[in-house]
Backbone as a printed PyTorch tensor [residue, N CA C, xyz], in Angstrom:
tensor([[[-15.8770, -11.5960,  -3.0860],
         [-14.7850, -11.3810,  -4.0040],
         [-15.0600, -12.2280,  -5.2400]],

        [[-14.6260, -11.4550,  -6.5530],
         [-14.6390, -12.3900,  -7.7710],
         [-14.1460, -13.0750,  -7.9590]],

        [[-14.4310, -14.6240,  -9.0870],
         [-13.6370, -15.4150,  -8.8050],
         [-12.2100, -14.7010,  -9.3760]],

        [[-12.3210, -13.9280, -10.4100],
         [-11.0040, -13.6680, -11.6090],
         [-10.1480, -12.6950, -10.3850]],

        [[-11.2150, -11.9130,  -9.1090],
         [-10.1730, -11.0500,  -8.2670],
         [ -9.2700, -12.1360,  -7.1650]],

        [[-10.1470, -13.6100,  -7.0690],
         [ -9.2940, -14.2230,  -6.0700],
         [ -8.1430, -14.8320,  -6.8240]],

        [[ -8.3490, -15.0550,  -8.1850],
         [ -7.2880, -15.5770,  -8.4580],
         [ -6.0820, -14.6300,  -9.0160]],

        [[ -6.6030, -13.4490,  -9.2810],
         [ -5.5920, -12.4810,  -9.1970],
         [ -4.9020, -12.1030,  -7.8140]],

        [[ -5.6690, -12.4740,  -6.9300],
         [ -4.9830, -12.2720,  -5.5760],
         [ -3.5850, -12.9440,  -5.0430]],

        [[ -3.9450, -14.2510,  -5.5490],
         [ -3.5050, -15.6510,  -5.3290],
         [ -2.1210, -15.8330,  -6.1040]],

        [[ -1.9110, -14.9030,  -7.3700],
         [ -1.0460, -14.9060,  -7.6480],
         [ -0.0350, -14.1010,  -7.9560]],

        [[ -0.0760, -13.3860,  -7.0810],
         [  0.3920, -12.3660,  -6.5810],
         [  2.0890, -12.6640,  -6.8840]],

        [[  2.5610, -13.3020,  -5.9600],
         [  4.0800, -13.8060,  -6.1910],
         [  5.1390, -12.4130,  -6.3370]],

        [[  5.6980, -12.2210,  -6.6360],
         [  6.9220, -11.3580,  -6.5950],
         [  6.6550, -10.1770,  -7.5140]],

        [[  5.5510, -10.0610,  -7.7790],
         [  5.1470,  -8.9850,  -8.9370],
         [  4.3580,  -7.8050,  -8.2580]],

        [[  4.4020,  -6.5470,  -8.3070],
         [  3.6270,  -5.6790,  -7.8400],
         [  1.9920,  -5.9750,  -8.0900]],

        [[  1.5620,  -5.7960,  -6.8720],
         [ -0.0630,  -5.4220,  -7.1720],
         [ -0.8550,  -4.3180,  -7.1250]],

        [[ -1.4570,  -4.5330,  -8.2410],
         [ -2.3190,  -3.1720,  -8.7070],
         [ -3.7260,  -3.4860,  -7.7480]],

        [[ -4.1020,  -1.8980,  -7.5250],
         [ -5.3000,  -2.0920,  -6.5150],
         [ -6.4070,  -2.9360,  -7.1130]],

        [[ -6.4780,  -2.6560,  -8.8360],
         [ -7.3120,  -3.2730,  -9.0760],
         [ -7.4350,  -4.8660,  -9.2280]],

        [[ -6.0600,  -5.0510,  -9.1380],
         [ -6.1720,  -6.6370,  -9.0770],
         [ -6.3910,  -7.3170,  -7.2930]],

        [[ -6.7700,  -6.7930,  -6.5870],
         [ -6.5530,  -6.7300,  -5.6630],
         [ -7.7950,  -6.9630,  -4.7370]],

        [[ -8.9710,  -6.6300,  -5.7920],
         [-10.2940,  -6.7860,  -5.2540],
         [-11.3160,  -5.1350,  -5.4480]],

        [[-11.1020,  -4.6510,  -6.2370],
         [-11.5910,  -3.4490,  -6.8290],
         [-13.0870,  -4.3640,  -7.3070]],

        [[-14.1750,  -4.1160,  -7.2180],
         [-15.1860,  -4.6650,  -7.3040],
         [-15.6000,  -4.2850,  -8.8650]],

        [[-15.7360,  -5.2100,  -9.9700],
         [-15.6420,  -5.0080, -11.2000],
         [-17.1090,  -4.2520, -11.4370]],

        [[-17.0550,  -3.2540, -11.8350],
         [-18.2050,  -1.5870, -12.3560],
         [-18.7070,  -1.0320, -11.4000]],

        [[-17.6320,  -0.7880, -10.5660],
         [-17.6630,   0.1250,  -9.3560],
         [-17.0530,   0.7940,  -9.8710]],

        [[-17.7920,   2.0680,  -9.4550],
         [-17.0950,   3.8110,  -9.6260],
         [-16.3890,   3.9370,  -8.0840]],

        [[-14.7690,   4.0400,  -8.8530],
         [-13.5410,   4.6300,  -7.6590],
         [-14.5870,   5.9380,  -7.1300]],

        [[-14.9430,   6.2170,  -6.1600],
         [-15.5850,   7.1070,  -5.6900],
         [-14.1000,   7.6720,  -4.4770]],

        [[-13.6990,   7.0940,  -4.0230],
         [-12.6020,   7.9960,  -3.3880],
         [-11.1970,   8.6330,  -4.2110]],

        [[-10.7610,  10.2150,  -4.0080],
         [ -9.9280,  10.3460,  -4.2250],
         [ -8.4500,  10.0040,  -4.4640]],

        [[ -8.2160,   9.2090,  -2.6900],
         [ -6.7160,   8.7050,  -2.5460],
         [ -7.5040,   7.2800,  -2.2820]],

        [[ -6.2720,   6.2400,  -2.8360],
         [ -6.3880,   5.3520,  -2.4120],
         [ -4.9580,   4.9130,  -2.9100]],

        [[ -5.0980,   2.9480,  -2.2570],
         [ -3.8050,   2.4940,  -2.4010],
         [ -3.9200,   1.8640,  -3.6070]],

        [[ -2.9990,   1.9120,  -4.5860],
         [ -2.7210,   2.0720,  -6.4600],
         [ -1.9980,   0.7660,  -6.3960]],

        [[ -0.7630,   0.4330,  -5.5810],
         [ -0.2140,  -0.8940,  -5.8160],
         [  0.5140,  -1.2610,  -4.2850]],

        [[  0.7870,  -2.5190,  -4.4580],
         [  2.0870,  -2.9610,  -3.5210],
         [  3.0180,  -3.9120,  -3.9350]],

        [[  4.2160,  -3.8800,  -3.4500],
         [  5.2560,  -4.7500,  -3.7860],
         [  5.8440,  -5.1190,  -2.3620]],

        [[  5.1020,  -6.5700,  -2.0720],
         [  5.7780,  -7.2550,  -0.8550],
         [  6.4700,  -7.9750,  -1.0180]],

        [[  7.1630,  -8.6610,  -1.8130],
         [  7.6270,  -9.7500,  -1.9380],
         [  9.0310,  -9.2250,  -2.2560]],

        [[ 10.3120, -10.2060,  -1.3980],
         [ 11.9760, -10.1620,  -1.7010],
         [ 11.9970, -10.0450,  -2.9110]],

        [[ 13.1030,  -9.5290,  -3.3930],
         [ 13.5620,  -9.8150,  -4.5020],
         [ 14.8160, -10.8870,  -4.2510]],

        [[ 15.4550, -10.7990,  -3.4800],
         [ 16.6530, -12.0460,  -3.2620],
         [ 16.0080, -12.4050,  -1.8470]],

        [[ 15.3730, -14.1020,  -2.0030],
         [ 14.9590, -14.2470,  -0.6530],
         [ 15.9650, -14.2380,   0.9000]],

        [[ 15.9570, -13.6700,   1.9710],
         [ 16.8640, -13.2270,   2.8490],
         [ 17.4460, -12.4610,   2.9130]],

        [[ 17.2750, -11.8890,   1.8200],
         [ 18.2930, -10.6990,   1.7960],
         [ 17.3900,  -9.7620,   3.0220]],

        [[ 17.9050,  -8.7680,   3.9070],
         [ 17.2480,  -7.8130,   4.5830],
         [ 18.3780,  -6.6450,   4.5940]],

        [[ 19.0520,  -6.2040,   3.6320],
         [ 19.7520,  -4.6890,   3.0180],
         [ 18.5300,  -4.2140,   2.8330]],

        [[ 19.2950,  -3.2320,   3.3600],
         [ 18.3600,  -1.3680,   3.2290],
         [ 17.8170,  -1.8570,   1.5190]],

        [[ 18.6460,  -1.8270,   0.6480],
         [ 18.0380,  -1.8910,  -0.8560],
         [ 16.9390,  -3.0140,  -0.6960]],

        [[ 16.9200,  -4.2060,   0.0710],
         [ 16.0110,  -5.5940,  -0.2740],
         [ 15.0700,  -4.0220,   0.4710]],

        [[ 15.0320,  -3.7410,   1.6540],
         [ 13.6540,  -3.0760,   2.5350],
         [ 13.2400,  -2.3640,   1.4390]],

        [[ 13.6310,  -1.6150,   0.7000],
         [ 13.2290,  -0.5310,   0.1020],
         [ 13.0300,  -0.8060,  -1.1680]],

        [[ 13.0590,  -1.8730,  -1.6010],
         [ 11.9870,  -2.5230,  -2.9260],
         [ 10.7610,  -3.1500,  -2.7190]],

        [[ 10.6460,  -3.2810,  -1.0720],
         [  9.0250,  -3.4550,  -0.6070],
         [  8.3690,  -1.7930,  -0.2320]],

        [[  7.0910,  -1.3360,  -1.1440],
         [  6.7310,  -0.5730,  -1.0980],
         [  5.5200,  -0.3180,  -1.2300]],

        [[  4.6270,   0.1810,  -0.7270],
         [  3.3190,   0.8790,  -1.3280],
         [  2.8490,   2.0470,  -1.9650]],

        [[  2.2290,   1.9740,  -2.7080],
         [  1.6700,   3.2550,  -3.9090],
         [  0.4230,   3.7030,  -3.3200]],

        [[  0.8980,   5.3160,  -3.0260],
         [ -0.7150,   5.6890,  -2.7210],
         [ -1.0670,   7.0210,  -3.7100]],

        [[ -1.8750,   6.7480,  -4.5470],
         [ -2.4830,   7.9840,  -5.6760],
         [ -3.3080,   8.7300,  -5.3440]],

        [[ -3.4840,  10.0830,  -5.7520],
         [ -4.4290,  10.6440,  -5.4950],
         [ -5.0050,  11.2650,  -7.0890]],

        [[ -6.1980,  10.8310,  -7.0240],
         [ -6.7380,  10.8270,  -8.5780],
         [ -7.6900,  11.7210,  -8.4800]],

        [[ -7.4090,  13.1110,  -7.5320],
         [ -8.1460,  14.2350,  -7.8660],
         [ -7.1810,  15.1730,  -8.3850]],

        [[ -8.1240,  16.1940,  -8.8900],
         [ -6.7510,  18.0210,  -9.6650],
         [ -6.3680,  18.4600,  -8.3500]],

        [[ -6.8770,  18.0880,  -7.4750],
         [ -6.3140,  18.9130,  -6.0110],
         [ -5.6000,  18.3580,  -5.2760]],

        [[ -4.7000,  19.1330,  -4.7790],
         [ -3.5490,  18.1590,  -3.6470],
         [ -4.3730,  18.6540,  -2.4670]],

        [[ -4.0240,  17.5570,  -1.8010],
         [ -4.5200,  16.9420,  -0.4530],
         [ -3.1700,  16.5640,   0.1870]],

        [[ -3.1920,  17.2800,   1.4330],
         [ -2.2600,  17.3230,   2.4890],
         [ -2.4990,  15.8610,   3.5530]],

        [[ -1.5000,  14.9350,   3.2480],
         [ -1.7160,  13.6060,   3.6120],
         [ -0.8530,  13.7850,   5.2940]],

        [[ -0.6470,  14.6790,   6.2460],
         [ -0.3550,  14.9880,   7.3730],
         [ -1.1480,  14.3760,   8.2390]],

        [[ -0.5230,  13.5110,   9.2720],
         [ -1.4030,  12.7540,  10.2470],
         [ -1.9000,  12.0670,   9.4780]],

        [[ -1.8080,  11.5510,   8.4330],
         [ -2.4320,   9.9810,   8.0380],
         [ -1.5160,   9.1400,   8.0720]],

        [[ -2.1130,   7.5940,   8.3500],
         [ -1.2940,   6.2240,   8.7310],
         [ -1.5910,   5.0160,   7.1700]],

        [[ -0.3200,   4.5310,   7.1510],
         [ -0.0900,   3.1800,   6.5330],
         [  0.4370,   2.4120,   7.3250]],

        [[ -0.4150,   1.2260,   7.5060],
         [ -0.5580,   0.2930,   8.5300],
         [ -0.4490,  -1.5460,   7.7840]],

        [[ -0.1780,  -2.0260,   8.8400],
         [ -0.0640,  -3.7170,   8.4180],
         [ -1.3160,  -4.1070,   9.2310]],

        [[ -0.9780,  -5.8250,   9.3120],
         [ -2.4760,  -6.6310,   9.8910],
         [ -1.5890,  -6.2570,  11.4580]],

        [[ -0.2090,  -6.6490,  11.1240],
         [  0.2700,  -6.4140,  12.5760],
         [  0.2930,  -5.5970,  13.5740]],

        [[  0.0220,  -4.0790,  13.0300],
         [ -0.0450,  -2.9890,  13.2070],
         [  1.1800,  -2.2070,  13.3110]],

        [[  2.0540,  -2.6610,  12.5220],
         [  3.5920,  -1.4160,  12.0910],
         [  2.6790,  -0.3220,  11.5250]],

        [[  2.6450,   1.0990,  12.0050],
         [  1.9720,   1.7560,  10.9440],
         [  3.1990,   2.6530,  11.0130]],

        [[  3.1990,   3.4560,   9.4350],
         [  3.8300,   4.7840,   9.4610],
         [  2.6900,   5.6710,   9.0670]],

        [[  3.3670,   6.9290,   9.5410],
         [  2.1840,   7.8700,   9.9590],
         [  3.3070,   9.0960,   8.7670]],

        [[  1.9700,   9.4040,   8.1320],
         [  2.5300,  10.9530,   7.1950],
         [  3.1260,  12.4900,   8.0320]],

        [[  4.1300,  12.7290,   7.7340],
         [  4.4150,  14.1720,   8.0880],
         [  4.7430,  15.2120,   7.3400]],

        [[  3.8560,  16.2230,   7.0180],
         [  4.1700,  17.3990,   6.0490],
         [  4.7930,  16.8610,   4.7390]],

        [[  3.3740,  15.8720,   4.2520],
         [  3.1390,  15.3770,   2.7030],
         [  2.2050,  15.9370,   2.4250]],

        [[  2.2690,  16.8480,   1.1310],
         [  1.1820,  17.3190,   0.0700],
         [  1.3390,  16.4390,  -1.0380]],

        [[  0.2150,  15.9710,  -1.2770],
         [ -0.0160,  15.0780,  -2.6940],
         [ -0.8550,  15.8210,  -3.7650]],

        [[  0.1920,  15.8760,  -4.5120],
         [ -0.2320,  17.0140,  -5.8170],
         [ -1.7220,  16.0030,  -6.4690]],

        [[ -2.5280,  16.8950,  -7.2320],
         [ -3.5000,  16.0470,  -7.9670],
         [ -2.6420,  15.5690,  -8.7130]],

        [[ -3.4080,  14.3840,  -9.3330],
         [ -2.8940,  13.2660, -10.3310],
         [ -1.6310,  12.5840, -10.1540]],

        [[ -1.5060,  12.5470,  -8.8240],
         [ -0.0380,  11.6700,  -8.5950],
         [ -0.0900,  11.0000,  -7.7570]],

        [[  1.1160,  10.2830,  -7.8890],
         [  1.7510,   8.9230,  -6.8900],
         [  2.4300,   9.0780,  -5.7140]],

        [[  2.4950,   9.0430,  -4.4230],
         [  3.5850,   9.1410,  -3.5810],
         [  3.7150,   7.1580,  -3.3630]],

        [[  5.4810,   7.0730,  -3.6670],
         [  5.2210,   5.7520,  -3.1300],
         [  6.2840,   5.3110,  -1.9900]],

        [[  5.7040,   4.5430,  -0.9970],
         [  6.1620,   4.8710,   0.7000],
         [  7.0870,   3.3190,   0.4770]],

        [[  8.1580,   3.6810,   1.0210],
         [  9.4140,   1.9340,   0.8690],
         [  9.4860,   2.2200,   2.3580]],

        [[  9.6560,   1.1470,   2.3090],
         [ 10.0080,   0.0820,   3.8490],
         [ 11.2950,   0.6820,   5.0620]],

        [[ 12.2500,   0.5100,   4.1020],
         [ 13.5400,   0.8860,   4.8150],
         [ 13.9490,   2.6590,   4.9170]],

        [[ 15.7630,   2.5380,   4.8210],
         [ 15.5680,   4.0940,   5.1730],
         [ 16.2400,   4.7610,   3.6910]],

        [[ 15.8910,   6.0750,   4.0290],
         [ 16.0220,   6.7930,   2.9050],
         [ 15.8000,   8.2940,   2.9700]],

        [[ 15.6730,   9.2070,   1.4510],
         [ 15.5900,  10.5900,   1.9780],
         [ 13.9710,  10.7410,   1.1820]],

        [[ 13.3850,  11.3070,   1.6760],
         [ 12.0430,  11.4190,   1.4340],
         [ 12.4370,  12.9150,   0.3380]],

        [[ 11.4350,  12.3190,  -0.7430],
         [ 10.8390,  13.3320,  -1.7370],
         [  9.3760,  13.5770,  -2.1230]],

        [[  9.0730,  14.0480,  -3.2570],
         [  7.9570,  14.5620,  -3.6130],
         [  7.6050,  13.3620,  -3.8330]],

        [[  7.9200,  12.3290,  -4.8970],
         [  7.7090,  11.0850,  -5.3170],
         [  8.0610,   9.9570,  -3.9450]],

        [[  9.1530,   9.6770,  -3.2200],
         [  9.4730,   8.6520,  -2.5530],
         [  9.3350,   9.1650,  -1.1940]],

        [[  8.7760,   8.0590,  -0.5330],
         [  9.0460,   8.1260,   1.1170],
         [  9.4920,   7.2170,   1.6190]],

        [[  9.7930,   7.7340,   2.6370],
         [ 10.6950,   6.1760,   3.3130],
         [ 10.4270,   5.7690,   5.0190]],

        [[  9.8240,   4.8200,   5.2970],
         [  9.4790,   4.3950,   6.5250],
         [ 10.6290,   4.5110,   7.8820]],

        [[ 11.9420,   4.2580,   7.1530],
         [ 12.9690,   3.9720,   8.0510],
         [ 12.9410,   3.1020,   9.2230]],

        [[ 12.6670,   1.6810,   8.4310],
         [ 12.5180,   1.0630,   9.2810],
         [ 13.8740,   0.0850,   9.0960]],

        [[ 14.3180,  -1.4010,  10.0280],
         [ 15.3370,  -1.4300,   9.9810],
         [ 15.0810,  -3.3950,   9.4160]],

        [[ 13.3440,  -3.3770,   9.7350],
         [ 13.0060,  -4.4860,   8.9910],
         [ 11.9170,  -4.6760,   8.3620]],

        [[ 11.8290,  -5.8510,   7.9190],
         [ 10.4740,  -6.1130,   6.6500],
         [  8.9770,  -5.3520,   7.5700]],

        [[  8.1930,  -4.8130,   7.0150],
         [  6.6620,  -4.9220,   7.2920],
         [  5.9070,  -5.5640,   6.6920]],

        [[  5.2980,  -5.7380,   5.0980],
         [  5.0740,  -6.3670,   4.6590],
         [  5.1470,  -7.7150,   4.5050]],

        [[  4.0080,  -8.9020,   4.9320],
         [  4.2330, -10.3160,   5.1060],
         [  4.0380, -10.2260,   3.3820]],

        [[  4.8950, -11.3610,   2.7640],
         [  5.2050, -11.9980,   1.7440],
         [  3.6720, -12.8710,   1.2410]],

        [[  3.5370, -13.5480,   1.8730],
         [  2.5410, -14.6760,   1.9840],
         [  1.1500, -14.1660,   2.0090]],

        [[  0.8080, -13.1670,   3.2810],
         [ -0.2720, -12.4840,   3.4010],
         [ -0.2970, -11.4390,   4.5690]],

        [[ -0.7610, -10.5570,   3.9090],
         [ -1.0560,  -9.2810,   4.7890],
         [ -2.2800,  -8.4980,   4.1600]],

        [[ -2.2840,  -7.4950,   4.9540],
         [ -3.4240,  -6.2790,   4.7830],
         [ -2.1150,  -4.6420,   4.6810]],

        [[ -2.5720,  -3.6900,   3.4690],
         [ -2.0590,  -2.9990,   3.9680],
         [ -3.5000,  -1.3970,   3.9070]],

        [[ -3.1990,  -0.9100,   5.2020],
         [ -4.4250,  -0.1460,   5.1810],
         [ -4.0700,   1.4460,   5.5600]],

        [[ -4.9820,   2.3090,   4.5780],
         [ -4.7500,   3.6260,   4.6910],
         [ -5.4570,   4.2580,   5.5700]],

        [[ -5.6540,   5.1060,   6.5960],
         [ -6.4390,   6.2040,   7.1940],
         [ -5.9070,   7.4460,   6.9790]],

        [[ -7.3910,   8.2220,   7.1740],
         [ -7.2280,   9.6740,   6.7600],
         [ -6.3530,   9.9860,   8.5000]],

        [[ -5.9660,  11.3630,   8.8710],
         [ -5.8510,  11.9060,  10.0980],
         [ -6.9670,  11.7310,  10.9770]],

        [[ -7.8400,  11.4960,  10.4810],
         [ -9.3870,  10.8690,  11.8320],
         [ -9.1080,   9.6770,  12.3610]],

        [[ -8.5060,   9.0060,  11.4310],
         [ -8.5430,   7.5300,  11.5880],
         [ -9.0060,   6.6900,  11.0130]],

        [[ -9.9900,   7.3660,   9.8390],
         [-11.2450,   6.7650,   8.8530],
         [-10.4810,   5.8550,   7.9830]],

        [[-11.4180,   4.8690,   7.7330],
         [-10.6440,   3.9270,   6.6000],
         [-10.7110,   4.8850,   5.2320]],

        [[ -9.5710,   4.9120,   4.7630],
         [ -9.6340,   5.4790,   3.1870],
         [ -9.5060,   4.3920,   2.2440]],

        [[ -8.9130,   2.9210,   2.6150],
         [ -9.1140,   2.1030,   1.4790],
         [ -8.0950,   1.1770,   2.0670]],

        [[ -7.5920,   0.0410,   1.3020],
         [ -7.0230,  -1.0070,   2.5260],
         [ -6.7260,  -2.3780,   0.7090]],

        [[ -5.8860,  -2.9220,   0.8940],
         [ -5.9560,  -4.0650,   0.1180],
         [ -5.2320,  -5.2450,   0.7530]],

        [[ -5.5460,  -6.0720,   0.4580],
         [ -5.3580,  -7.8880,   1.3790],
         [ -4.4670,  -8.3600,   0.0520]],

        [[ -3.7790,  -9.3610,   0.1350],
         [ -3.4100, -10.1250,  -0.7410],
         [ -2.7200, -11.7840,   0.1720]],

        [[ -2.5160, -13.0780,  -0.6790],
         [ -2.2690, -13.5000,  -0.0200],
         [ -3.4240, -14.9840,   0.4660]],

        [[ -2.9440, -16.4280,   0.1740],
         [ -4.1940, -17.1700,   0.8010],
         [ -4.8640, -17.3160,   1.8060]],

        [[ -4.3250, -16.7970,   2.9960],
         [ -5.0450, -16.9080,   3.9710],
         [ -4.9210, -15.5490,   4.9010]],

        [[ -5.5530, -14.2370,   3.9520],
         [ -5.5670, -13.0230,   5.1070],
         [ -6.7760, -13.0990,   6.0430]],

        [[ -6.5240, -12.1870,   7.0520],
         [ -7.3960, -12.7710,   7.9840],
         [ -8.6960, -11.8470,   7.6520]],

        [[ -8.6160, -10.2820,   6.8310],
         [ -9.3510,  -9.0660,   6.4680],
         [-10.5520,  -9.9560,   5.1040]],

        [[ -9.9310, -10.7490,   4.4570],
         [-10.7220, -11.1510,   3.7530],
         [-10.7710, -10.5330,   2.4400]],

        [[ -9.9780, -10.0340,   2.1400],
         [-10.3340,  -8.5970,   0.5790],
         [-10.1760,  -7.2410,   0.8090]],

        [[-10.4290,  -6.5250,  -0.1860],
         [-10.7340,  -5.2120,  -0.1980],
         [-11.7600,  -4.8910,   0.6930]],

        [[-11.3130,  -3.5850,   1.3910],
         [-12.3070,  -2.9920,   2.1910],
         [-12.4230,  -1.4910,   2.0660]],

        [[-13.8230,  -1.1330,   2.4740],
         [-14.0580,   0.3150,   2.1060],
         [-14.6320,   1.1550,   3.2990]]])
């Protein structure tokens, strides 16, 4: 990892992270289609655990081809292993689906885990995508002491 990606890692704090700050390997060609675009782990009011606190922790997953790709049977997963698993999501080319924590009504743009607590560790986690095989599609760490070590491919 670079030094400018660890310290973008490191300071992470309450601000969304972009994949590329995240450990995107500087003049590497994105060679995959979907991957994960950002995350937002961190409270906004610490303790709070309302449906609204769950559902301002979220992940961004883009797909940066013209073609939609049917994200069915694929998983978003922690280090812990909470995963949610996709059901009858098409991801249009050139867009965002972004997946929140808590519960909610799923759209074209938003999904919602429905869960009833945090997944995302604050401090440090991994959050990681697979296709329906199981294949890694892309994964980002943040955080001083994850155990994944960085970006993985």
């Amino acid at each position: 990892m670079t030094a400018a990606a660890a310290v973008a890692a490191a300071m992470v704090g309450a601000t969304a992270l972009p994949a590329a700050a995240a450990g995107h390997q500087p003049g590497r060609t994105h060679h995959a289609a979907v991957f994960i675009s950002g995350v937002q782990h961190a409270w906004a009011i610490r303790g709070d655990r309302s449906n609204r606190a769950l559902n301002a922790q979220w992940v961004d997953i883009t797909n940066d081809s013209r073609r939609a790709l049917n994200l069915d049977g694929w998983t978003l997963s922690d280090r812990d292993g909470h995963t949610y698993t996709f059901h009858h999501v098409l991801l249009r080319g050139r867009a965002t689906v972004r997946v929140h924590t808590g519960v909610g009504r799923d759209t074209r743009t938003d999904l919602y885990q429905d869960r009833q607590a945090r997944v995302w560790d604050v401090n440090a986690d991994t959050a990681v995508l697979r296709n329906d095989r199981g294949r890694l599609v892309d994964s980002v760490s943040w955080g001083r002491s994850h155990r994944e070590g960085g970006r993985h491919h």
